[in-house]
C-alpha positions in Angstrom: -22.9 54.2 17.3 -23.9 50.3 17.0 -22.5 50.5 13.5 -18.9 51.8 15.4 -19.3 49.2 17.9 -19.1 46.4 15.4 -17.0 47.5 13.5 -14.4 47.8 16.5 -15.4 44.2 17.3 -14.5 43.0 13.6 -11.2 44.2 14.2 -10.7 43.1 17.5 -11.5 39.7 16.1 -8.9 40.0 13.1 -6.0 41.1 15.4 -7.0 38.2 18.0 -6.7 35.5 15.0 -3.5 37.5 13.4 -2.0 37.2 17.1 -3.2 33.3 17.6 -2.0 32.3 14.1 1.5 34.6 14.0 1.8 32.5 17.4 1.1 29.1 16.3 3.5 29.7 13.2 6.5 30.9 15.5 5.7 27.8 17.7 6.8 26.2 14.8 9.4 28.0 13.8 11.4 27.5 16.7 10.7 23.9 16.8 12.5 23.3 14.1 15.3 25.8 14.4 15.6 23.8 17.6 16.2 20.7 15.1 12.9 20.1 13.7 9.0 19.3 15.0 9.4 16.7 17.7 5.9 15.3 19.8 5.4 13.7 22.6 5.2 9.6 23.8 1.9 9.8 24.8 0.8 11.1 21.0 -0.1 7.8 19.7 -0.3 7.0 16.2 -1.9 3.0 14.8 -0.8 1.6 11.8 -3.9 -1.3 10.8 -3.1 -3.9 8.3 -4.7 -7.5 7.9 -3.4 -10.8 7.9 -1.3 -9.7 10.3 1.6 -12.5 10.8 2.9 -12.3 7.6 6.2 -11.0 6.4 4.9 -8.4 4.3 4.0 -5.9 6.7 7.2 -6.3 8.4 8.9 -3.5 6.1 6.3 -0.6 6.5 6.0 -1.3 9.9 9.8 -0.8 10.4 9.6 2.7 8.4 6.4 3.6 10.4 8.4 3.2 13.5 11.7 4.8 12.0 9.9 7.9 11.6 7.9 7.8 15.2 11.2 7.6 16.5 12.7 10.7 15.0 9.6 12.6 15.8 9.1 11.2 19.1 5.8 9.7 19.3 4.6 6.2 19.8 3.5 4.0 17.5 0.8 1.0 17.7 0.4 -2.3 15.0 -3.6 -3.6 14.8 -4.5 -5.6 12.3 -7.0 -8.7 11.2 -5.4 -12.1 12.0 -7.2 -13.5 8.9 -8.0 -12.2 5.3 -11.1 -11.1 6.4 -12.4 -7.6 5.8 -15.7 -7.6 8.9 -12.6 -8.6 10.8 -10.5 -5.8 9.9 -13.3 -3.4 10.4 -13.9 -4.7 13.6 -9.9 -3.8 14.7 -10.8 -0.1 13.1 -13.9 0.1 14.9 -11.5 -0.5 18.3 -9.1 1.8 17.3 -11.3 4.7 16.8 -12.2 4.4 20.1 -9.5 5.1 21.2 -9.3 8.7 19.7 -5.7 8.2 18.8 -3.8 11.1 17.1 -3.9 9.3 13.4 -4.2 6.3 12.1 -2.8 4.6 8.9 -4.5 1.5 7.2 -4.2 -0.5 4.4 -7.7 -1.4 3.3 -8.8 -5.2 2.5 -11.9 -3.9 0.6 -12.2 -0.4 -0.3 -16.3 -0.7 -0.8 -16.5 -2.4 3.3 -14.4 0.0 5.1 -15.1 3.7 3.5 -17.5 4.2 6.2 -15.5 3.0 9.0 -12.8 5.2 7.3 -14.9 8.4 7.2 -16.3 7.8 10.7 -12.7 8.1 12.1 -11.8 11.5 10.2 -15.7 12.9 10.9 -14.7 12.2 14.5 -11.6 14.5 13.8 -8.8 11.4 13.4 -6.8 11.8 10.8 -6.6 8.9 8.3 -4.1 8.2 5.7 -4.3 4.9 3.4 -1.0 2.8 1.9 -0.5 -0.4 0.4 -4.0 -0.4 -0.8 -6.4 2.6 -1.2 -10.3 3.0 -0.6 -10.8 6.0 -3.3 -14.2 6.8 -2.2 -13.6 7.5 1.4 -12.5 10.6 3.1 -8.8 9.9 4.0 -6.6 12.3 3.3 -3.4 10.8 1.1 -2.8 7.3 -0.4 0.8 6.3 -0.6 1.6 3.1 -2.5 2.7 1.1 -5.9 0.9 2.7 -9.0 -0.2 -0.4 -9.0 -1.7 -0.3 -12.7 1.9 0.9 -13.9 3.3 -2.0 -11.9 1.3 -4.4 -13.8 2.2 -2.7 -16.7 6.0 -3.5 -16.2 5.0 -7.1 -14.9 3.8 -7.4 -18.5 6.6 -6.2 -19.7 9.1 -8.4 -18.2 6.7 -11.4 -18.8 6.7 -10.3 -23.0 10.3 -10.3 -22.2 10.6 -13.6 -20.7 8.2 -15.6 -23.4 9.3 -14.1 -26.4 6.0 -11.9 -26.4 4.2 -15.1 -27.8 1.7 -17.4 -26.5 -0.7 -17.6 -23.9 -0.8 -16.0 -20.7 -2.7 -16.3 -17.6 -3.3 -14.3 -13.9 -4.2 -15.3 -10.5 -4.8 -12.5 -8.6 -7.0 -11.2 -5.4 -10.2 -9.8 -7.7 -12.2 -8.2 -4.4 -9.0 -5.9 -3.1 -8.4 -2.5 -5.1 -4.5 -2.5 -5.7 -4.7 -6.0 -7.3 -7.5 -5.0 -9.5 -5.6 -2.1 -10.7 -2.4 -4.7 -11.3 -4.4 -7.3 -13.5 -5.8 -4.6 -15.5 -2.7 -2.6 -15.7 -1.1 -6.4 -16.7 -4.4 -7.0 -19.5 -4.3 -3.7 -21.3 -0.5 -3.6 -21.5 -0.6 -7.2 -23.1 -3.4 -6.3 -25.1 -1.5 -2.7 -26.5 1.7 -3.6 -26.6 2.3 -7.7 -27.1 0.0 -8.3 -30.3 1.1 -12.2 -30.4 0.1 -12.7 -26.8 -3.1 -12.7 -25.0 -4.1 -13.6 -21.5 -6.5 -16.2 -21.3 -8.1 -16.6 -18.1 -8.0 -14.8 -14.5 -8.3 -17.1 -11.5 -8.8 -16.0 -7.7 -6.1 -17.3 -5.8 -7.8 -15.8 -2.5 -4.1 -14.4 -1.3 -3.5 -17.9 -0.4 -0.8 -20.3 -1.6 -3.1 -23.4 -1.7 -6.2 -22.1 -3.0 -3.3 -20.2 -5.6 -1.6 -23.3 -6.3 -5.1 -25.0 -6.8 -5.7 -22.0 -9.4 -2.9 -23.3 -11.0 -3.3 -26.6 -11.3 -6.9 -25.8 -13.0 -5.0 -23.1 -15.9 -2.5 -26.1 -16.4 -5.0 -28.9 -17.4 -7.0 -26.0 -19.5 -4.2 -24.3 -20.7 -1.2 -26.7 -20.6 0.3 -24.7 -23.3 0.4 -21.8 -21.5 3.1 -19.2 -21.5 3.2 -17.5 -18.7 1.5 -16.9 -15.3 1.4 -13.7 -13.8 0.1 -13.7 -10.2 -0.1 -10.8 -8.2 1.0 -10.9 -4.8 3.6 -12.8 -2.8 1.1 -16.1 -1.5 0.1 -16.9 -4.7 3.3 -17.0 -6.9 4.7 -19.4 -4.0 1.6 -21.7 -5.0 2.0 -21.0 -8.6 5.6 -22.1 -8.4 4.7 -25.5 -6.4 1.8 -26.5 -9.4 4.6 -25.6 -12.0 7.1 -27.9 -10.4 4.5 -30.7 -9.7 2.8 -29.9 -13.3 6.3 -30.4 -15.4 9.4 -31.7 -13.2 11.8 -32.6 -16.1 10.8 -30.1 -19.0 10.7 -26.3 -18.7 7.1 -24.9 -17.4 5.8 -21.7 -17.6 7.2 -18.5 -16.9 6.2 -17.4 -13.4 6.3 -13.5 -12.6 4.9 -12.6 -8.9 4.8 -10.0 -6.4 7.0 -8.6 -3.3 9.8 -9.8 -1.4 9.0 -12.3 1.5 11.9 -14.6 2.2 10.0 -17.7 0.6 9.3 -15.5 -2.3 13.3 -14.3 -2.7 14.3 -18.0 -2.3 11.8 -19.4 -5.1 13.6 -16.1 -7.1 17.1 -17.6 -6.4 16.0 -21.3 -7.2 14.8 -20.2 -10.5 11.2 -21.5 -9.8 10.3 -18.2 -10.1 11.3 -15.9 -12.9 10.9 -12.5 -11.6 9.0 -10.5 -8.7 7.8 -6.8 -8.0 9.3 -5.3 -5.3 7.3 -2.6 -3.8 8.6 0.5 -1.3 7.3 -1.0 1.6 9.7 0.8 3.7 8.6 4.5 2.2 4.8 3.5 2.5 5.5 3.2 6.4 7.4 6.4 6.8 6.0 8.6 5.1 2.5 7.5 6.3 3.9 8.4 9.5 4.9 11.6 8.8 1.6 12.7 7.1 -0.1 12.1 10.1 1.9 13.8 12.4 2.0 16.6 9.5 -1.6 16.4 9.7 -2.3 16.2 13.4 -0.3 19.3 13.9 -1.4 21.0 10.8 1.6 21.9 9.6 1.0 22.6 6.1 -2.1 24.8 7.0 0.2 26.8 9.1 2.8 27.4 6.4 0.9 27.6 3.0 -2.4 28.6 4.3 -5.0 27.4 1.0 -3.2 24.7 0.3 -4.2 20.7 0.7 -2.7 19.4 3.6 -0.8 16.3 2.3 -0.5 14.9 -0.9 -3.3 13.2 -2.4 -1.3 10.4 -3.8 2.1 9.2 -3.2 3.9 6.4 -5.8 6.4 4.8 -3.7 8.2 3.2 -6.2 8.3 -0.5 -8.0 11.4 -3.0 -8.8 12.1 -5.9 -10.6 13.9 -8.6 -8.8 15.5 -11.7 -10.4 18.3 -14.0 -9.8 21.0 -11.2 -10.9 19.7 -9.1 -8.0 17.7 -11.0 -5.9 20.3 -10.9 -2.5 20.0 -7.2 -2.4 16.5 -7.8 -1.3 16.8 -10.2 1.9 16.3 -8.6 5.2 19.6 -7.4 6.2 
């Protein structure tokens, strides 16, 4: 008789969870026969960056917003004022707190804010990383530049500008992820590819234009043969641009290949002071970070394709090359 009783209870169980789940799947259906899956204001969703003034966030933050407003939710920007990672964890630390419904960061140092990062999806927040990615943490999706293929076709374009001869140099950011993965996708492509040109020394330009321009100055008086300088992001090729000017006025300097589309970037583009920049899909990173969470928060996928991962792991949102020839399609419109 027991052995009936549970088995009646087993099945009881299997119809209630048949029942909740056809439910929660029709829920959805006719959400989005009713013109698609829409929240509510009061769902809030934080997008945390660092360095916070600067134009480069300006572009994801517009496509984070773009897609808030189509699904109806709110969106919040927190960030670190400086380059400074216990800062930026600090501003995560806050935000957790807050138990929003999903947060979407770019990290400043993978190896400093996996914890932080895994506390907020342990405490059932769902996280998704763009710009730049902490591999080791718990997040569910990075969506960004292939940032070793975009160093790849920096090197490319810089062979292409010097003849694929001579010496070469980077300044880069050597304690964030996505610029490691740039300088090394820039140093093996050069190495395979470009047998007449080497790079010759890597400098940390600190993602600022002085200490970049400083860089400079020192690969100049070491180097003041060199070929080319490839710096990767926007801060430093404005600095590298201002040593190269100040270096050799009348004759023809180096050639300077940089990264993303601020304004004072573009403008150094359509002077000529700079040769050519990578534009990244800033835009995309925002949106679709946006969307992953909201996918995430209302487990979506789950719902539909039961087994399967929620989001994408990894999403490449795309690189550019920008030179004089195309450089006004970049500007903010």
């Amino acid at each position: 008789m027991r052995k009936i009783w549970i088995i009646y209870l087993l099945l009881i169980a299997c119809f209630a969870f048949y029942v909740l789940n056809y439910r929660a799947q029709s829920q959805i259906s006719d959400q989005r026969n009713a013109g698609g899956l829409r929240g509510s204001m009061d769902e809030k969703y934080v997008m945390v960056t660092f360095q916070m003034g600067i134009d480069y966030w300006k572009s994801g933050l517009k496509g984070f917003e773009d897609a808030a407003q189509a699904l109806n939710v709110s969106v919040e920007y927190r960030g670190a004022t400086q380059r400074d990672v216990h800062e930026q964890r600090t501003v995560l630390e806050q935000v957790i707190a807050k138990k929003p419904a999903g947060i979407a960061i770019s990290a400043m140092h993978a190896a400093e804010l996996t914890a932080t990062i895994n506390k907020a999806v342990e405490a059932g927040i769902p996280v998704v990383l763009f710009d730049s990615d902490a591999p080791g943490s718990r997040a569910f999706s990075f969506l960004g530049t292939n940032n070793y293929a975009a160093g790849a076709r920096a090197a490319g374009k810089m062979a292409e500008l010097t003849g694929g001869r001579g010496k070469l140099a980077i300044i880069t950011v050597p304690d964030q992820q996505n610029h490691l993965d740039r300088t090394q996708g820039f140093v093996d492509t050069i190495a395979a590819e470009f047998p007449e040109q080497s790079v010759v020394v890597i400098k940390n330009g600190k993602g600022d234009p002085l200490f970049s321009r400083q860089a400079a100055e020192e690969i100049l008086q070491s180097f003041p043969d060199v070929a080319g300088i490839f710096t990767t992001e926007a801060n430093g090729g404005i600095g590298v641009a201002e040593a190269v000017r100040e270096y050799s006025p009348s004759v023809a300097g180096p050639r300077i290949v940089s990264f993303d589309t601020d304004k004072g970037t573009l403008d150094l583009v359509k002077s000529g002071d700079i040769d050519a920049t990578m534009a990244q899909g800033t835009w995309n990173m925002g949106y679709w970070a946006m969307q992953f969470l909201f996918s995430l928060n209302h487990g979506m996928n789950e719902a539909w394709n039961p087994g399967s991962l929620p989001v994408p792991q990894q999403v490449d949102t795309g690189i550019t090359v920008v030179t004089r020839q195309n450089v006004n399609d970049y500007y903010a419109k």
